[in-house]
MIBA-341945 format. One line per field, with one value per atom (N, C-alpha, C, O): residue number from 1; residue in three letters; atom name; z negated, x, y negated. Coordinates in Angstrom, 3 decimals. Last residue first. Layout:
BEGIN
num [NUM;...]
residu [ALA;...]
atome [CA;...]
z [Z;...]
x [X;...]
y [Y;...]
% end
This chain:
BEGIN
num [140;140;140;140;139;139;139;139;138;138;138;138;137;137;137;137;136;136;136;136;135;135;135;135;134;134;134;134;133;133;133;133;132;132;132;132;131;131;131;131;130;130;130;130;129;129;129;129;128;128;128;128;127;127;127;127;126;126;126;126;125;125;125;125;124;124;124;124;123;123;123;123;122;122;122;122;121;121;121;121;120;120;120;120;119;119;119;119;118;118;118;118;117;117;117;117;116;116;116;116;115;115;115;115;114;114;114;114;113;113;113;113;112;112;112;112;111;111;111;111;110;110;110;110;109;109;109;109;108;108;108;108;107;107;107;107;106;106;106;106;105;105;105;105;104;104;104;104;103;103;103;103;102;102;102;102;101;101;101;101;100;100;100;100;99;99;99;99;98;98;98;98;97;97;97;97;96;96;96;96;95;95;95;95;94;94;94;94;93;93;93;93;92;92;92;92;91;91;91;91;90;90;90;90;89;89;89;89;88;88;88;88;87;87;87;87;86;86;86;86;85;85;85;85;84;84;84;84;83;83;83;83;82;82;82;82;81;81;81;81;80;80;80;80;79;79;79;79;78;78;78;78;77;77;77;77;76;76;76;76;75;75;75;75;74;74;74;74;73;73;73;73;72;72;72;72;71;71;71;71;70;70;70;70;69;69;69;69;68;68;68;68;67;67;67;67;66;66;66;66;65;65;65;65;64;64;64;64;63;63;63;63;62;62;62;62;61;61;61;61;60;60;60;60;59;59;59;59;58;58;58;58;57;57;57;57;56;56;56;56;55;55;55;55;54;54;54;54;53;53;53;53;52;52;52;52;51;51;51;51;50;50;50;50;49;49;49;49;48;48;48;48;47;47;47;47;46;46;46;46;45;45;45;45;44;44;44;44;43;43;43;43;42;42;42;42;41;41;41;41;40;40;40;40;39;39;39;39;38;38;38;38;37;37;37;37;36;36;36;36;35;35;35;35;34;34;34;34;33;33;33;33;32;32;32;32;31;31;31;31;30;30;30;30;29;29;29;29;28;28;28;28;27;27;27;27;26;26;26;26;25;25;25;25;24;24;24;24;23;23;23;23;22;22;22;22;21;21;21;21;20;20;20;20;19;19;19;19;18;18;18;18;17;17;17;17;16;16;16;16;15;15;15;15;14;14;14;14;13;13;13;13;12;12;12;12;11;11;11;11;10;10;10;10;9;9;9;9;8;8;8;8;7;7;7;7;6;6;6;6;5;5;5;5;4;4;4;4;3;3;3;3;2;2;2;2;1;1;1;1]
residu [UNK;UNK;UNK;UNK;UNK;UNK;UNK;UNK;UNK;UNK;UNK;UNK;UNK;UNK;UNK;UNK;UNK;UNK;UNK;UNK;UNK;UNK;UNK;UNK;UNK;UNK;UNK;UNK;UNK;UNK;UNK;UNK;UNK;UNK;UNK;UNK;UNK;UNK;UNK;UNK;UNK;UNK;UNK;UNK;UNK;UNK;UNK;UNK;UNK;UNK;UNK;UNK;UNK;UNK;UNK;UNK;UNK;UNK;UNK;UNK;UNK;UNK;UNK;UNK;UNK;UNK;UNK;UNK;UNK;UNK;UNK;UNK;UNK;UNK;UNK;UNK;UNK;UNK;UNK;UNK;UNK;UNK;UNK;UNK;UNK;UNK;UNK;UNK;UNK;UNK;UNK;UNK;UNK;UNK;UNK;UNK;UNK;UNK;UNK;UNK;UNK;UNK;UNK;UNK;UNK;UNK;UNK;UNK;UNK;UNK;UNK;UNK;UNK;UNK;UNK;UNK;UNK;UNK;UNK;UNK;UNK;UNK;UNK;UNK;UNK;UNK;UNK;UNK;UNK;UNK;UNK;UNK;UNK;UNK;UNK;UNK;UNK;UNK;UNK;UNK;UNK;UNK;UNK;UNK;UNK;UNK;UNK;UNK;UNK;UNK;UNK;UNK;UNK;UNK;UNK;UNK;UNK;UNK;UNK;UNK;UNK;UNK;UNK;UNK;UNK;UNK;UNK;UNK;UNK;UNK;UNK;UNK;UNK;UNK;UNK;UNK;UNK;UNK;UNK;UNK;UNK;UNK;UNK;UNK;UNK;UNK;UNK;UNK;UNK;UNK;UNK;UNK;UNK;UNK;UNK;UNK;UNK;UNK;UNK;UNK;UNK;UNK;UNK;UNK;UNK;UNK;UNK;UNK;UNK;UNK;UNK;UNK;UNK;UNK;UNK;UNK;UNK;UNK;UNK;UNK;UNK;UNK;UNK;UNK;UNK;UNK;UNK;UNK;UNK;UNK;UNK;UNK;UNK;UNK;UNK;UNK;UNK;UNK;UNK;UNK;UNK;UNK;UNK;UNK;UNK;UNK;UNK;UNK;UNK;UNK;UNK;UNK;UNK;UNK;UNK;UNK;UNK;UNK;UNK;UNK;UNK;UNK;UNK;UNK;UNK;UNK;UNK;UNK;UNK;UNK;UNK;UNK;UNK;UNK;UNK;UNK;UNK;UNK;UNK;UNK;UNK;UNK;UNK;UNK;UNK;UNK;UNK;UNK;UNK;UNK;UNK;UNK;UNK;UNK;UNK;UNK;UNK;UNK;UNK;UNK;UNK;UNK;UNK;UNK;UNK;UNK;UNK;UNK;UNK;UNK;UNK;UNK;UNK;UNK;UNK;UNK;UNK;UNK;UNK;UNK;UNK;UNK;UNK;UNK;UNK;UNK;UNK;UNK;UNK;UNK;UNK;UNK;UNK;UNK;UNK;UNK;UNK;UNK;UNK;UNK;UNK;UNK;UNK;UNK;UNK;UNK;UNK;UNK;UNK;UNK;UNK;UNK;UNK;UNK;UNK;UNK;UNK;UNK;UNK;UNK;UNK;UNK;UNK;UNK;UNK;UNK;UNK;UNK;UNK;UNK;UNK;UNK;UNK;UNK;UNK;UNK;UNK;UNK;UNK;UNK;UNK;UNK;UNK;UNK;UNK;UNK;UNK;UNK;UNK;UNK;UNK;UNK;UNK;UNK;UNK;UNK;UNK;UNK;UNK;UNK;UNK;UNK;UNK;UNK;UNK;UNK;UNK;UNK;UNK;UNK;UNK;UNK;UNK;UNK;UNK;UNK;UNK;UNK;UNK;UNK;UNK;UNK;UNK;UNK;UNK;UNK;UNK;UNK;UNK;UNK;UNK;UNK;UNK;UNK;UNK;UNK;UNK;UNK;UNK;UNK;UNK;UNK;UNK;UNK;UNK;UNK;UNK;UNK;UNK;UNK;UNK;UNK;UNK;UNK;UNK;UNK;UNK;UNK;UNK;UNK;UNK;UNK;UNK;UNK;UNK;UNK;UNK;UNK;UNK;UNK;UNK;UNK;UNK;UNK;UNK;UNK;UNK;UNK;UNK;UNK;UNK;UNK;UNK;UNK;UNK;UNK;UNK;UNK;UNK;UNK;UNK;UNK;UNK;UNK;UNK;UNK;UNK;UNK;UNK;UNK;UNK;UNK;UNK;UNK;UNK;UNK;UNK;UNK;UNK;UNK;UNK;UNK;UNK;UNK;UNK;UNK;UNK;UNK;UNK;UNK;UNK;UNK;UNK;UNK;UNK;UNK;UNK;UNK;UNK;UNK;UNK;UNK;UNK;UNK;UNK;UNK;UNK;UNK;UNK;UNK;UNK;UNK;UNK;UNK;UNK;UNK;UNK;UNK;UNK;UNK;UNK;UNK;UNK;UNK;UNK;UNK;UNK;UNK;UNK;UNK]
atome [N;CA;C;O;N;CA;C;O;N;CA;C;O;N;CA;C;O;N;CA;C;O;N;CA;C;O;N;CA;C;O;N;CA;C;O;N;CA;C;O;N;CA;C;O;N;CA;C;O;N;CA;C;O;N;CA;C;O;N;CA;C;O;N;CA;C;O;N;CA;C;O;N;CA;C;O;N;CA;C;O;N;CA;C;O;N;CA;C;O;N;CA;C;O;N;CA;C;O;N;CA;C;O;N;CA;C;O;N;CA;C;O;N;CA;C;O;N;CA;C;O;N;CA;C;O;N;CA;C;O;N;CA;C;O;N;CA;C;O;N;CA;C;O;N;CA;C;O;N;CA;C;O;N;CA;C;O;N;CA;C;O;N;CA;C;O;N;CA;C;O;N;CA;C;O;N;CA;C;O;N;CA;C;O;N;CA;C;O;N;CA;C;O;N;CA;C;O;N;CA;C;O;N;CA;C;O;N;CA;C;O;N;CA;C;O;N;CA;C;O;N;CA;C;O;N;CA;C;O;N;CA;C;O;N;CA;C;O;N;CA;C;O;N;CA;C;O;N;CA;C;O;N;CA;C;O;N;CA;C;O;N;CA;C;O;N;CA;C;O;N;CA;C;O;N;CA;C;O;N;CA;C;O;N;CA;C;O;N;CA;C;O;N;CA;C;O;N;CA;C;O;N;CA;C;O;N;CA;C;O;N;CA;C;O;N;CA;C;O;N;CA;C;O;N;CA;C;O;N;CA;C;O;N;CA;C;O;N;CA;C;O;N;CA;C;O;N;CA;C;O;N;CA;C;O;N;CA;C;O;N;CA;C;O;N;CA;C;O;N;CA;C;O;N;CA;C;O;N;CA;C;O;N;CA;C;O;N;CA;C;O;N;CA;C;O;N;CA;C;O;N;CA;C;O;N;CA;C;O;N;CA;C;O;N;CA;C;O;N;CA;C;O;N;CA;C;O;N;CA;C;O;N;CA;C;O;N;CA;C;O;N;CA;C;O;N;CA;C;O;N;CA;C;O;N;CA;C;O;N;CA;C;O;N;CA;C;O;N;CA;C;O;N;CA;C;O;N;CA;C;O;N;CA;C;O;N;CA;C;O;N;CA;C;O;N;CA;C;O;N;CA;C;O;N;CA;C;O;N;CA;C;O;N;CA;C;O;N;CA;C;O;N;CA;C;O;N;CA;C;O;N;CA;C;O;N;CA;C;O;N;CA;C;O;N;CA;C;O;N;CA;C;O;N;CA;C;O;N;CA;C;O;N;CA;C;O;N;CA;C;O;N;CA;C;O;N;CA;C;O;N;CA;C;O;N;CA;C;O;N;CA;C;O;N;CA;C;O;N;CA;C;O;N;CA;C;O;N;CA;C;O;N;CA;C;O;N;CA;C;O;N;CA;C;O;N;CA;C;O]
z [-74.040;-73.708;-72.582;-72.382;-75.538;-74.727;-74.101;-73.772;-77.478;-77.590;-76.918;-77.441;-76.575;-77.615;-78.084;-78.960;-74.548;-73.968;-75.558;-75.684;-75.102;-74.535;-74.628;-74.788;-76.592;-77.448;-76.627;-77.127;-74.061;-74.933;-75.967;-76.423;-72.338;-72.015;-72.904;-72.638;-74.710;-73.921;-73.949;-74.645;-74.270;-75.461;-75.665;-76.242;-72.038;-72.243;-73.683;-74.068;-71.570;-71.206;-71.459;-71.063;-75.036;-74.266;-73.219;-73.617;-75.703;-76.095;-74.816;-73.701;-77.948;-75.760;-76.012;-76.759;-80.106;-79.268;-77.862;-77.109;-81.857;-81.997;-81.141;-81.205;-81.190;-81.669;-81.505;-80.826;-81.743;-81.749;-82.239;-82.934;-81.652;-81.974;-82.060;-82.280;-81.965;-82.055;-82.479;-83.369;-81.602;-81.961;-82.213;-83.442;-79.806;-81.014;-80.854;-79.894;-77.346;-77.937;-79.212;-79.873;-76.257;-77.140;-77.473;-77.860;-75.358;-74.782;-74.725;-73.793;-77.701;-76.981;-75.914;-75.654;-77.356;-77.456;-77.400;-77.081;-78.108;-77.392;-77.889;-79.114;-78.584;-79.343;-77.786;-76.639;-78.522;-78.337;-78.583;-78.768;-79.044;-79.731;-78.968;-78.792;-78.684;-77.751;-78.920;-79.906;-81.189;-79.393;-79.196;-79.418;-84.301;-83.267;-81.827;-81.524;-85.610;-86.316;-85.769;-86.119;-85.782;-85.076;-85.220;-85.083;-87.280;-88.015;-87.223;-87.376;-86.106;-85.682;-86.156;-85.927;-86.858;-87.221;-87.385;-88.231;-85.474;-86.857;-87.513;-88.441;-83.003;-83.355;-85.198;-85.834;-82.795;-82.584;-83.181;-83.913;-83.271;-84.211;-84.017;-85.048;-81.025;-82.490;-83.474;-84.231;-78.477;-78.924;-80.673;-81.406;-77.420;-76.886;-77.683;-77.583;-78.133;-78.216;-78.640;-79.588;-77.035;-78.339;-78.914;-79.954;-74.273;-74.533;-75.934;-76.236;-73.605;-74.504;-74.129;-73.679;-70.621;-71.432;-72.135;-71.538;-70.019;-70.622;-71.311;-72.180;-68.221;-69.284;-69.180;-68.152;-68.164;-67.682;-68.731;-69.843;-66.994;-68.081;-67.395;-66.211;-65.504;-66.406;-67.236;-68.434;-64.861;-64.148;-65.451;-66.342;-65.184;-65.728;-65.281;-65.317;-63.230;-63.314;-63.962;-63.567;-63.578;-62.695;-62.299;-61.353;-66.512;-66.192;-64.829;-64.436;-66.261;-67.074;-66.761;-66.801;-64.974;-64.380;-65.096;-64.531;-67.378;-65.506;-65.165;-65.087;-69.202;-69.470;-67.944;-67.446;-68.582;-68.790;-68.600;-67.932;-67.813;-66.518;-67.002;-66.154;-70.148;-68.832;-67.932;-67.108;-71.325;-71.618;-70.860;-70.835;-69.827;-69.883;-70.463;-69.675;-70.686;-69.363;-68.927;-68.125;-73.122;-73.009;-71.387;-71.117;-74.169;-73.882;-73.902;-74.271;-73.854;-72.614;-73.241;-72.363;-74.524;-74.884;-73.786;-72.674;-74.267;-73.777;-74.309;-74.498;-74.136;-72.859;-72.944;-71.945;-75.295;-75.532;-74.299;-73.638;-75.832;-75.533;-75.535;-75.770;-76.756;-76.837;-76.266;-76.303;-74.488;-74.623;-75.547;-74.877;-74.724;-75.165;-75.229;-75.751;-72.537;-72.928;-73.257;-72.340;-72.873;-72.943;-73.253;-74.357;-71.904;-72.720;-72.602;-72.140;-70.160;-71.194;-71.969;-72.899;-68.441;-68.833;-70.041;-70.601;-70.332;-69.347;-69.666;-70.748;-70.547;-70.774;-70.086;-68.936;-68.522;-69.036;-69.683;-69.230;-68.094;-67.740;-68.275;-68.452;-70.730;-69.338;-68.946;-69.467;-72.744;-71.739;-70.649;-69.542;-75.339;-74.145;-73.086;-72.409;-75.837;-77.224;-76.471;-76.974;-73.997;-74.106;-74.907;-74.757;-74.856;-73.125;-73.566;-73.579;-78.385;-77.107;-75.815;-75.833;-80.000;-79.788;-78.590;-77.682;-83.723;-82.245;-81.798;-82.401;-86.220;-85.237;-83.923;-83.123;-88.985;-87.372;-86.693;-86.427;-91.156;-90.899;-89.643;-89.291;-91.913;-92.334;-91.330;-90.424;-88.696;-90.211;-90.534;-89.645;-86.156;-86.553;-88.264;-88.872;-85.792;-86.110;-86.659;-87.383;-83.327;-84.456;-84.421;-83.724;-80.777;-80.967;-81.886;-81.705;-81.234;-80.966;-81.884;-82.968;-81.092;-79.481;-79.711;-78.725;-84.072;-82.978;-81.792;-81.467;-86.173;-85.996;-84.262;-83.611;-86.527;-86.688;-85.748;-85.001;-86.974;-85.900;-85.401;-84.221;-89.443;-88.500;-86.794;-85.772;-91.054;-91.145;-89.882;-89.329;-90.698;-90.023;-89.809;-88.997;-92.007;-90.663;-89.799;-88.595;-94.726;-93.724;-92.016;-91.002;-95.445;-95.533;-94.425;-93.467;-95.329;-94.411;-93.737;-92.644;-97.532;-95.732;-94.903;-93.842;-99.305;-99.173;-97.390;-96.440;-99.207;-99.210;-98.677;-97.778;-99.639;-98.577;-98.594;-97.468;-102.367;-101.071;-100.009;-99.198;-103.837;-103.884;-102.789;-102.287;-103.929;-103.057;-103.096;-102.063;-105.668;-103.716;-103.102;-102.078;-107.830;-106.837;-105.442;-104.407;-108.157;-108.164;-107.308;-106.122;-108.082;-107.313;-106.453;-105.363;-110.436;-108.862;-107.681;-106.472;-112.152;-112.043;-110.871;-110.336;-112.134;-111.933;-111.785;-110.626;-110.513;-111.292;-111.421;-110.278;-108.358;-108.463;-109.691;-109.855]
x [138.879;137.729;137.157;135.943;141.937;141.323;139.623;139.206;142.712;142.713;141.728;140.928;142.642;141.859;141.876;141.145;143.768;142.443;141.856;140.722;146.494;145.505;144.191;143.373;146.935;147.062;146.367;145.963;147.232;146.281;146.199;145.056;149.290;148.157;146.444;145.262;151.616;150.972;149.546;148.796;151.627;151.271;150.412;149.374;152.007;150.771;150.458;149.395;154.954;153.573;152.393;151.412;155.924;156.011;155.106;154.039;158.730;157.598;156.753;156.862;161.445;161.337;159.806;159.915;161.763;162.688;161.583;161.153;158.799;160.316;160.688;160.076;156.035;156.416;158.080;158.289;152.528;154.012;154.914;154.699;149.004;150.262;151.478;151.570;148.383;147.244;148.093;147.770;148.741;149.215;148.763;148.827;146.888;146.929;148.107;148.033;146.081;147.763;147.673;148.454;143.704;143.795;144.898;145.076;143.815;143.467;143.791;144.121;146.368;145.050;144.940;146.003;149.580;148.698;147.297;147.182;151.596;150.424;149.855;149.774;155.404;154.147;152.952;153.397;158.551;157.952;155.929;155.231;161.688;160.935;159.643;159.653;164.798;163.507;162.738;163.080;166.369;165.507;165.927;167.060;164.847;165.916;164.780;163.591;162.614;164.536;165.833;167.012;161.201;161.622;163.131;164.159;159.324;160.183;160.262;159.669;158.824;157.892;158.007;157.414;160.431;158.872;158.195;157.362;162.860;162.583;161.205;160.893;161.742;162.174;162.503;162.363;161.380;160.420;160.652;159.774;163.493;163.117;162.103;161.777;165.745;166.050;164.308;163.919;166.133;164.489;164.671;163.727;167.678;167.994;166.704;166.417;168.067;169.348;169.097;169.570;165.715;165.829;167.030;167.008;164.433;165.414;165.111;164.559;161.143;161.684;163.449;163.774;159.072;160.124;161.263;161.854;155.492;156.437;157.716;157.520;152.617;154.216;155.346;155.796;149.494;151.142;151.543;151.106;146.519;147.627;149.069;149.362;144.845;144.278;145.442;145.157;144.254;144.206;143.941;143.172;147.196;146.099;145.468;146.443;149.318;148.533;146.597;145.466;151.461;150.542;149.320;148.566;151.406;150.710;150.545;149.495;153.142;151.631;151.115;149.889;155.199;154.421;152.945;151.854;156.199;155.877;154.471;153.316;156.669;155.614;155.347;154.268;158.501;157.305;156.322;155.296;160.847;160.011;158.852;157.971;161.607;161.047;160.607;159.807;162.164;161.214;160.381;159.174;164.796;163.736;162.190;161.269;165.932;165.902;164.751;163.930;166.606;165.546;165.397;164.212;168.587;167.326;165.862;164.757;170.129;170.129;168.924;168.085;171.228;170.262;170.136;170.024;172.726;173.769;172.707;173.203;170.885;171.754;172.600;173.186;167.706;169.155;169.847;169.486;163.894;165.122;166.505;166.531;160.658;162.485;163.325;163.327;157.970;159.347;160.578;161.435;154.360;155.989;156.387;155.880;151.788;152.722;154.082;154.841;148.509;149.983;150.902;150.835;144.912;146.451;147.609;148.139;143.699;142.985;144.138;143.934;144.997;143.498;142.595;141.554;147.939;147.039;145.527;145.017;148.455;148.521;148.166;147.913;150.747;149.628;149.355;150.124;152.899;152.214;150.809;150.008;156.189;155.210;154.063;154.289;157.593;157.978;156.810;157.279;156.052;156.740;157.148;157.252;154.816;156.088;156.535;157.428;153.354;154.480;155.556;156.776;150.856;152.129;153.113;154.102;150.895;150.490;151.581;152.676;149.977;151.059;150.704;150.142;149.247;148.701;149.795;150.436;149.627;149.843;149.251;148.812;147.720;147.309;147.863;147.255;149.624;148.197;148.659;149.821;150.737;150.553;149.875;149.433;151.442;151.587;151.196;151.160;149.644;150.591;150.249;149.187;149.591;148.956;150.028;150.993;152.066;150.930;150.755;151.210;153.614;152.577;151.902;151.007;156.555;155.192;154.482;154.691;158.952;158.432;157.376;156.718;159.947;160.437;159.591;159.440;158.264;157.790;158.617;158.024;160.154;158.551;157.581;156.605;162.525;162.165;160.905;160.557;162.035;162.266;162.001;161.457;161.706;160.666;160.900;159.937;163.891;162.959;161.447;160.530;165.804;166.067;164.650;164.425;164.619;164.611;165.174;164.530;165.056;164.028;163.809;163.049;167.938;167.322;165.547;165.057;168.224;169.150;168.406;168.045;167.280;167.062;167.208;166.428;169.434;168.021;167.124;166.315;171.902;171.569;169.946;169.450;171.606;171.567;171.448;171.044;171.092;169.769;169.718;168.674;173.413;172.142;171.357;170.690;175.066;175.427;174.117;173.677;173.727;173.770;174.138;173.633;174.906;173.314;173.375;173.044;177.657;176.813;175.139;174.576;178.098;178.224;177.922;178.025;176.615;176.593;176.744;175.826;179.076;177.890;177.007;176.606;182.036;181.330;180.047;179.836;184.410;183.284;182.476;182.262]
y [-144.969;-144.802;-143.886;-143.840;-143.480;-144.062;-143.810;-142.699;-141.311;-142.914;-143.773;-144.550;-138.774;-139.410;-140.747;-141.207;-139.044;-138.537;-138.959;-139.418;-139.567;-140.709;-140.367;-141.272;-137.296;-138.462;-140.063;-141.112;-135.867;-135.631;-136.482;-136.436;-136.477;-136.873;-136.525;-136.745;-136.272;-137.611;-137.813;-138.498;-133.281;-134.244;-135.560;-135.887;-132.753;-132.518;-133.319;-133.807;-134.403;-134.890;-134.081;-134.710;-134.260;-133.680;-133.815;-133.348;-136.559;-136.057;-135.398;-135.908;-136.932;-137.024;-136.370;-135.398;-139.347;-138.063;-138.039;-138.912;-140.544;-140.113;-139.216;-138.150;-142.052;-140.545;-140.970;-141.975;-142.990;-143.312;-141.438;-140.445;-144.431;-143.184;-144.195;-145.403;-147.306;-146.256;-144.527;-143.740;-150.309;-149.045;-148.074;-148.074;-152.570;-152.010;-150.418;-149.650;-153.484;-153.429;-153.303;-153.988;-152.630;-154.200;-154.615;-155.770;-150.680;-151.546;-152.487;-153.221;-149.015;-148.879;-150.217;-150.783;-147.910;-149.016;-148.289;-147.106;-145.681;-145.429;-147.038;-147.131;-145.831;-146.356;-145.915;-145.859;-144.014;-144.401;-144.944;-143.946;-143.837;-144.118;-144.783;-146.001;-142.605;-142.776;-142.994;-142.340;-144.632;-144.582;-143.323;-142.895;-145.127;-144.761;-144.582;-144.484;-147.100;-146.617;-146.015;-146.073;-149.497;-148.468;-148.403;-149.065;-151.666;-149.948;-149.196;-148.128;-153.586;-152.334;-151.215;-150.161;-155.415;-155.417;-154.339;-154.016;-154.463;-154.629;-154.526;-153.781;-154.789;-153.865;-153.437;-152.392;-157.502;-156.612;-155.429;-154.974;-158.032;-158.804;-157.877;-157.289;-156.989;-156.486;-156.743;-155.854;-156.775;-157.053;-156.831;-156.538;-155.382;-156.893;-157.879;-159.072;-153.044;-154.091;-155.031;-155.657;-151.807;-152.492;-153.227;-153.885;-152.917;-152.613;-153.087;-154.145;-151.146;-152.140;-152.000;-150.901;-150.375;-149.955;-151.482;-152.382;-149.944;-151.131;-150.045;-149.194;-148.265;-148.285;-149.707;-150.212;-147.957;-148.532;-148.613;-148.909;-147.144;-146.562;-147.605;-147.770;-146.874;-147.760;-147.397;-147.372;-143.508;-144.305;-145.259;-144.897;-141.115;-141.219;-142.702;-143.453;-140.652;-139.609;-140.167;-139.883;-142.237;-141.772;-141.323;-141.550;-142.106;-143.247;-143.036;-143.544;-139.968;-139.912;-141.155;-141.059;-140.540;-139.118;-139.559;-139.479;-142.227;-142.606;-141.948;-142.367;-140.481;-141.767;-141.856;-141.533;-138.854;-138.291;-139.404;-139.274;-140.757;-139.974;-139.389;-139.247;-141.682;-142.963;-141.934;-142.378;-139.386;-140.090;-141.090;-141.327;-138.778;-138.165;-139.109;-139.324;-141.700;-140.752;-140.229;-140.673;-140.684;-142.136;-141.783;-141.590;-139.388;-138.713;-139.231;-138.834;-141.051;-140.191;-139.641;-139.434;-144.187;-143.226;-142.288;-142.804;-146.083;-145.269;-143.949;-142.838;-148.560;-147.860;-146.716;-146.298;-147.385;-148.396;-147.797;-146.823;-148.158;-147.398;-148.049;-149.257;-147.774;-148.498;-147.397;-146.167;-148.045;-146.864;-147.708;-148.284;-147.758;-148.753;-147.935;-146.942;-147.466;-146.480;-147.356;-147.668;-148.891;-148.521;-147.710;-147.171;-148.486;-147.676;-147.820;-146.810;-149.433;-148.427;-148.193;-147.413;-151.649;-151.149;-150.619;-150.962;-151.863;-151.271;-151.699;-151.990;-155.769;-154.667;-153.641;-153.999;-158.165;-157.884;-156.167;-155.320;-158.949;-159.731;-159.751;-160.669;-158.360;-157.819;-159.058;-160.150;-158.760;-159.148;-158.485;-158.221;-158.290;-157.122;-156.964;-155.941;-159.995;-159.780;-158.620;-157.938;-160.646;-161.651;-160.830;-160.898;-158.941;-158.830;-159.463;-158.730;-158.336;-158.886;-158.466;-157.903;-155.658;-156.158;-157.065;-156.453;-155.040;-155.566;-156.339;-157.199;-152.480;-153.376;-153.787;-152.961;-151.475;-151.823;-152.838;-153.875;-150.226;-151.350;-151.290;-151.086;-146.905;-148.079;-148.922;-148.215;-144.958;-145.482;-146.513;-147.364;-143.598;-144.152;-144.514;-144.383;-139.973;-141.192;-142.318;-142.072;-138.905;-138.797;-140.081;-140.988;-137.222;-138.484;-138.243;-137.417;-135.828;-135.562;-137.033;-137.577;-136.175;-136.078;-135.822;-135.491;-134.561;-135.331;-134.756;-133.578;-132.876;-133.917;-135.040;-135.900;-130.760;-130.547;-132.157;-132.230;-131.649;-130.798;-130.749;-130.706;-132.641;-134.105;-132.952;-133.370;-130.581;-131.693;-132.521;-133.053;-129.244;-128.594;-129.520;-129.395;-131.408;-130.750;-129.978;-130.106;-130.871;-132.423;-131.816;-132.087;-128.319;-129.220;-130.005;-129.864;-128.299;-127.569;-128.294;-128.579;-130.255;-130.713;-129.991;-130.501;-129.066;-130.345;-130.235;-130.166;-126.795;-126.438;-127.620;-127.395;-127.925;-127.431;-127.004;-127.012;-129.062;-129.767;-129.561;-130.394;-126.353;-127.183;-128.368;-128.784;-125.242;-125.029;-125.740;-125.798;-127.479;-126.708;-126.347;-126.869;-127.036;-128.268;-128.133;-128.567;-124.279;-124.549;-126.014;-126.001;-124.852;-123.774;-123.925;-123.830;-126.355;-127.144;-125.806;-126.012;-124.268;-125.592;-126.394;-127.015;-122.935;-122.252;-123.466;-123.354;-123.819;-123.922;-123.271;-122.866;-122.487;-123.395;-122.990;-121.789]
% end
């Protein structure tokens, strides 16, 4: 090998490490969401109506297993917290939403506020103290 295709050798693995510890850093935890303030109504979520104080949107797909887990943290937490319900998306079946919403893989899930504004969102299986602390600052 070249001294040359050496240096390029490392510099992709360095990259790769990068992005590996960046996406580690960041899967299952609720940050701020990106860019302008989606509002999502009941209809565009097949549901009837929103929570009270806070939605919990799950996409998820069928052969997602670590959508599983996720449908049980959200549950437990909308148990738990009063004025909270969860809506789970199939994104199969919801592409256009799903497009809109730049959701790129399942588990992928959004914190509404009240209003169905987007308020968080997190990637992978997130953790319920997470949850219930991304509501405690959302919600009134």
């Amino acid at each position: 090998m070249s001294h040359t295709g050496a240096i390029a050798l490392l510099v992709a693995l360095g990259v790769a490490v990068l992005l590996g510890v960046t996406r580690s850093i960041r899967t299952g935890r609720l940050h701020t969401s990106d860019g302008a303030a989606v509002r999502l109504s009941p209809a565009e979520l097949n549901t009837d109506a929103l929570g009270e104080r806070a939605t919990l949107v799950h996409f998820s797909s069928a052969f997602c297993r670590p959508c599983v887990a996720v449908r049980h943290v959200l549950h437990d937490v909308a148990e738990r917290v009063p004025g909270v319900q969860t809506v789970e998306v199939d994104a199969e079946s919801h592409l256009e939403l799903v497009r809109r919403l730049g959701v790129a893989s399942t588990p992928t899930t959004l914190l509404l506020d009240s209003q169905g504004v987007e308020r968080r969102r997190a990637t992978g299986v997130p953790k319920r103290q997470d949850v219930l602390e991304a509501l405690s600052a959302v919600v009134d």
